[in-house]
N, C-alpha and C positions, 0 to 999 in steps of 0.2 A: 746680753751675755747668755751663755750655755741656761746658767741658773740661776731664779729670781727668786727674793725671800720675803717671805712674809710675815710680817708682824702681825699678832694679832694679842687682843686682850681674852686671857682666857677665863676670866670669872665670867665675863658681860658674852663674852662669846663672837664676839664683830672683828674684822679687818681693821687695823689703825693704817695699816699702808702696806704696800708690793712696791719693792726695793727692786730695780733689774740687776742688780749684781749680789755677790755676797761676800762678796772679799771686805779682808777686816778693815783695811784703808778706806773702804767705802762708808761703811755699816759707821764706823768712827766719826767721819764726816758727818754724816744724819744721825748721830743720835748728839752730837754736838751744838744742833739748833734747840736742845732744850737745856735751860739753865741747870747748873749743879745743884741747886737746890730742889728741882724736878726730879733729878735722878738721883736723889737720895734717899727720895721716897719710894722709888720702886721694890718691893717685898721679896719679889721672887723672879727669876729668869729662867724658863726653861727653857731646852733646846736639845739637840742631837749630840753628835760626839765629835762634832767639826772643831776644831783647834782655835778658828778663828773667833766663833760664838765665843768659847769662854774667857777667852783673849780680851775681846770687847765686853766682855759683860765685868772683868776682874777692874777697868777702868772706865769704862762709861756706870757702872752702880755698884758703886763701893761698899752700899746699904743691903743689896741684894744675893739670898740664899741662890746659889743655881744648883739646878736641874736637871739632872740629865734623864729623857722620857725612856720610859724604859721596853717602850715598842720597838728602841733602836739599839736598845741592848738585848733583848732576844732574838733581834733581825740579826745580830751581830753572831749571835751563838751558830744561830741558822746556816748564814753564810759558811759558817768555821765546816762545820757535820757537811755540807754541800761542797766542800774546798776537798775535804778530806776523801769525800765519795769521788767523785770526779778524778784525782790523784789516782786511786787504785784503778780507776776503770780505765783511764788513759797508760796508766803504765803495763794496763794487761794486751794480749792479745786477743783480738775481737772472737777471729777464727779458732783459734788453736784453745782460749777458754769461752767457746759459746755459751755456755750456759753458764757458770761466773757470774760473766758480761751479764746474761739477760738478769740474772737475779738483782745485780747490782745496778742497774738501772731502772728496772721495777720498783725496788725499795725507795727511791728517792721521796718520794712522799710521804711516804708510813715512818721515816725515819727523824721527818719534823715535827711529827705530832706530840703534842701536849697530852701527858698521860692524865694529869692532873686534870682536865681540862673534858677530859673522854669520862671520866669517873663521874664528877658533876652532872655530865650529859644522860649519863647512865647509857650508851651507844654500845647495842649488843653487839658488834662487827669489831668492839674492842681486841674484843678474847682474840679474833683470826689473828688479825694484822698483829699481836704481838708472838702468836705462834707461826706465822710466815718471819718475825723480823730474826728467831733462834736460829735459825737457819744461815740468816744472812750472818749473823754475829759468832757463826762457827766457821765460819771461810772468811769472816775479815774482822778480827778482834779490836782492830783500832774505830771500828765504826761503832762496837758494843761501849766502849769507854766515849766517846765523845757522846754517843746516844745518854748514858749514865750520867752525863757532867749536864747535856741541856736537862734531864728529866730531875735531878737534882737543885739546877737553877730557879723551878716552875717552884718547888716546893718551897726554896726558902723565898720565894718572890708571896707566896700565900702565907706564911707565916705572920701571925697578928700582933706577936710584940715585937716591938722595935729589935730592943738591947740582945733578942734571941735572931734576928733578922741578919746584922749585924755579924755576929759573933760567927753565925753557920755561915757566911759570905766570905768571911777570914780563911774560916775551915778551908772553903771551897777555891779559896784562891791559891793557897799553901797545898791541895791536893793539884791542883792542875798544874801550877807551876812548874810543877817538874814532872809533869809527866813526858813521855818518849815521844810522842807525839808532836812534831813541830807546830803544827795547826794549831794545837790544842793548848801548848806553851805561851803562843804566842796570845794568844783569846786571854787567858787567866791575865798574862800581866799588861794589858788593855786595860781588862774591870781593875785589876789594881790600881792601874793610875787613876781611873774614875770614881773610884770607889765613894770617896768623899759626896761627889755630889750626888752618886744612885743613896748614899743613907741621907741625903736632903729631902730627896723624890719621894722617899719614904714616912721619913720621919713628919713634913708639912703634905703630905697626901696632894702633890703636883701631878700633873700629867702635861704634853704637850698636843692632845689629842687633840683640842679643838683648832688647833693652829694647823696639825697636819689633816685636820676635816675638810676644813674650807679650803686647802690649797688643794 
């Protein structure tokens, strides 16, 4: 098939098996050679934001917390800010706003950046790329709010208590929800349906890193 899945244990850190498919009828069938009483045992499932994983995972481990890694819920944010850039660039005209256009495709990089993340680093080229990005967010104000909503996400994902983890995710989903911005509507009520399992991710400190390492 297109796409092959990987299982892997992620305490121990090993491949248990590569699946050639991932579709749920499949994954269903192989995780069926191990008795109900095996899969009652399993703790924790993580995985991405594929329908099918939780699908199978809500009845193949009835016992188990899922997961959802939240490398693919930032990927998700990422994507949204890049849906939204592209939109404005394609609906401009190349010639007629050349310099627009240049500015708006220049930015695509600086505009994914983890502030959060630059701070730590302590990265003097900070300071530039946020006074190049004023610019950009004074000719296109839907890139300044969706920049705001990822750089906001960074901060309640470093957040160290749970129950404030949580609560600011609420916040954040009840802000974007309605904001103007279809991209950005659309994004918020995603993490809503997920929500549940991003505060598993949290609360039992999961990741699905070592499974997306090895593949």
């Amino acid at each position: 098939e297109k796409m092959h899945c990987n299982i892997s244990d992620g305490e121990a850190g090993f491949v248990i098996d590569v699946l050639p498919q991932i579709t749920g009828e499949y994954l269903l069938k192989y995780f069926r050679q191990y008795s109900p009483d095996q899969r009652e045992r399993v703790k924790y499932f993580c995985c991405d934001m594929h329908n099918g994983f939780i699908s199978v995972a809500k009845q193949m481990f009835p016992q188990a917390h899922i997961c959802i890694d939240l490398f693919h819920v930032v990927k998700l944010i990422n994507d949204t800010i890049e849906l939204i850039r592209r939109r404005l660039q394609r609906d401009m005209d190349e010639q007629q706003d050349k310099q627009k256009y240049g500015i708006l495709k220049k930015a695509a990089r600086s505009l994914l950046t983890s502030e959060l993340k630059q701070e730590k680093r302590g990265n003097p080229n900070n300071a530039k790329r946020l006074e190049k990005l004023k610019s950009v967010f004074a000719l296109f104000p839907e890139l300044a709010e969706a920049y705001d909503a990822m750089q906001d996400f960074h901060r309640i994902n470093a957040e160290s208590q749970l129950i404030l983890k949580k609560a600011s995710l609420t916040d954040w989903i009840e802000k974007y929800r309605d904001s103007s911005i279809p991209e950005l509507e659309s994004l918020a009520r995603r993490i809503q349906h997920w929500r549940g399992y991003l505060h598993n991710t949290w609360e039992y400190n999961r990741s699905n890193s070592t499974c997306e390492g090895l593949n």
